[in-house]
Backbone as a ProteinNet text record, in pm:
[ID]
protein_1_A
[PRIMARY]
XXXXXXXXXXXXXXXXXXXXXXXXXXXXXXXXXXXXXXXXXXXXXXXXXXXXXX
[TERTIARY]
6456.4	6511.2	6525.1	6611.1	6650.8	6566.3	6594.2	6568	6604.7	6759.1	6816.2	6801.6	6791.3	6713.8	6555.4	6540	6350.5	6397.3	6479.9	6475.8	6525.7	6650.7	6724.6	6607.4	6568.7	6492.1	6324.1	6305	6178.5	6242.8	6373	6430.3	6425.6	6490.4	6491.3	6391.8	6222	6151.3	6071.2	6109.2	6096.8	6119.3	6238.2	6352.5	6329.5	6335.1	6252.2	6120.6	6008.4	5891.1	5894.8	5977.1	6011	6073	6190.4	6220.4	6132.8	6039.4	5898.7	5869.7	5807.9	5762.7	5755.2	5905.9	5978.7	5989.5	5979.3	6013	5862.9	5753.3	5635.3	5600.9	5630.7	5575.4	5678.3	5813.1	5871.7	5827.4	5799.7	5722.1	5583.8	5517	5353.8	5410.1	5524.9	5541.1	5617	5677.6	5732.8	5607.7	5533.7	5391.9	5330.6	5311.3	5231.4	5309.5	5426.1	5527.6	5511.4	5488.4	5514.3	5388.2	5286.5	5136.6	5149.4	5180.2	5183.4	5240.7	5396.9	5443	5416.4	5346.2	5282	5151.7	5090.5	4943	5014.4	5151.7	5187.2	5229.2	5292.2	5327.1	5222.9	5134.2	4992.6	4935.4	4954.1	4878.9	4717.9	4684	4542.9	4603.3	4495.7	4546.8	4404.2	4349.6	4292.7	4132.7	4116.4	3942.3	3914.4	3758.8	3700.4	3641.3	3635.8	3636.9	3499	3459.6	3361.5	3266.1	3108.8	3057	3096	3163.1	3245.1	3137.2	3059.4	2950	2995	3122.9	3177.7	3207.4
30535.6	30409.7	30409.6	30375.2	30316.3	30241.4	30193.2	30043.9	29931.4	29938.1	29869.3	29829.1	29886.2	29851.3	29799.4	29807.3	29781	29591.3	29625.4	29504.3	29392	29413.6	29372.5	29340.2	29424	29420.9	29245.7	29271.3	29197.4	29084	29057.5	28945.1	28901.4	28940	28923.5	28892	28905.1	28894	28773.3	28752.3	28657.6	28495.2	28540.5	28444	28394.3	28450.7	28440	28361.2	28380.9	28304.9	28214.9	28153	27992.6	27937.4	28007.8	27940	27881.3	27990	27930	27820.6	27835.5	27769.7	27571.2	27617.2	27489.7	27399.4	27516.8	27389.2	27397.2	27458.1	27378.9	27306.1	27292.3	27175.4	27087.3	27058.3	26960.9	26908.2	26991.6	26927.3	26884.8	26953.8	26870.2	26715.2	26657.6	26540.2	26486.5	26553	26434.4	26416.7	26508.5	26433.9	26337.7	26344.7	26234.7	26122.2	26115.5	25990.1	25940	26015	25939.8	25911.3	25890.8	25877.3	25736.1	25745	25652.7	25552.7	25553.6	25494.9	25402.7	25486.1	25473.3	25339.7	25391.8	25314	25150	25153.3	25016.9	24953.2	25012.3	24935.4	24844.1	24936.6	24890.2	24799	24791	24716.4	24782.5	24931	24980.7	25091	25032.7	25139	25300.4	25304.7	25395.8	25410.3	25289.2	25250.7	25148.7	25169.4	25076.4	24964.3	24890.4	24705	24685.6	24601.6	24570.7	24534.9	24575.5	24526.4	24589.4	24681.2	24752.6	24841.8	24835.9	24960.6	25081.3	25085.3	25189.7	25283.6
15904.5	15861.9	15710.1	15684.3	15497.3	15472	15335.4	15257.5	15365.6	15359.5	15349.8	15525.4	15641.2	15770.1	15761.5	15681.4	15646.4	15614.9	15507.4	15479	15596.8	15655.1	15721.6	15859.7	15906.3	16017.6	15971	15841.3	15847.9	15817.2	15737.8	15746.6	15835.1	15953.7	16072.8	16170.4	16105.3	16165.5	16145.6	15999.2	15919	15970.4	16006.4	16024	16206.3	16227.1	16387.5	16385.6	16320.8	16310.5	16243.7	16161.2	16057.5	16170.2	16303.5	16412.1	16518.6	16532.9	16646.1	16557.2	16420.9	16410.4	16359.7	16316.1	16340.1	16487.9	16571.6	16696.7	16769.3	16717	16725.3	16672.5	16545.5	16462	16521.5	16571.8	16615.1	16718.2	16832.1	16954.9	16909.8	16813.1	16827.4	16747.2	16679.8	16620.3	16743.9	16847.1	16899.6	17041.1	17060.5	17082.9	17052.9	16919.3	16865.6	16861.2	16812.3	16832.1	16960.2	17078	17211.6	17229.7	17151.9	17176.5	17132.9	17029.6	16944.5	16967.8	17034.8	17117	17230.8	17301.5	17425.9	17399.3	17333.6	17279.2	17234.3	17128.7	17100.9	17172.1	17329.2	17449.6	17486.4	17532.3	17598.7	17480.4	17362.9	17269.1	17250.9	17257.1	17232.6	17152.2	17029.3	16940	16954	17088.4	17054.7	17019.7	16935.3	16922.2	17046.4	17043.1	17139.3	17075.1	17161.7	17096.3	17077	16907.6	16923.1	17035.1	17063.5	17152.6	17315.7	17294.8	17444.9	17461.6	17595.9	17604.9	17690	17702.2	17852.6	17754
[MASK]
++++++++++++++++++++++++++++++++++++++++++++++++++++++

């Protein structure tokens, strides 16, 4: 292999893992959005209520 396949190739490899990792970080936010979501329907944000022993 050349330079110039060395380079080309890790670009490439590069460029591939900023893709995973963009659309994991997109799905773990549209997780949390639908959490978040979800919780303001119901009106519980998640903590337990003063005095709640369960």
């Amino acid at each position: 292999m050349t330079g110039q396949d060395d380079k080309s190739t890790r670009e490439e490899r590069l460029a591939a893992k900023l893709r995973e990792n963009l659309r994991r970080r997109k799905a773990q936010t549209r997780a949390l959005d639908s959490r978040t979501l979800d919780s303001r329907e119901t009106g519980e944000d998640g903590l337990p209520k003063e005095g709640d022993d369960s």
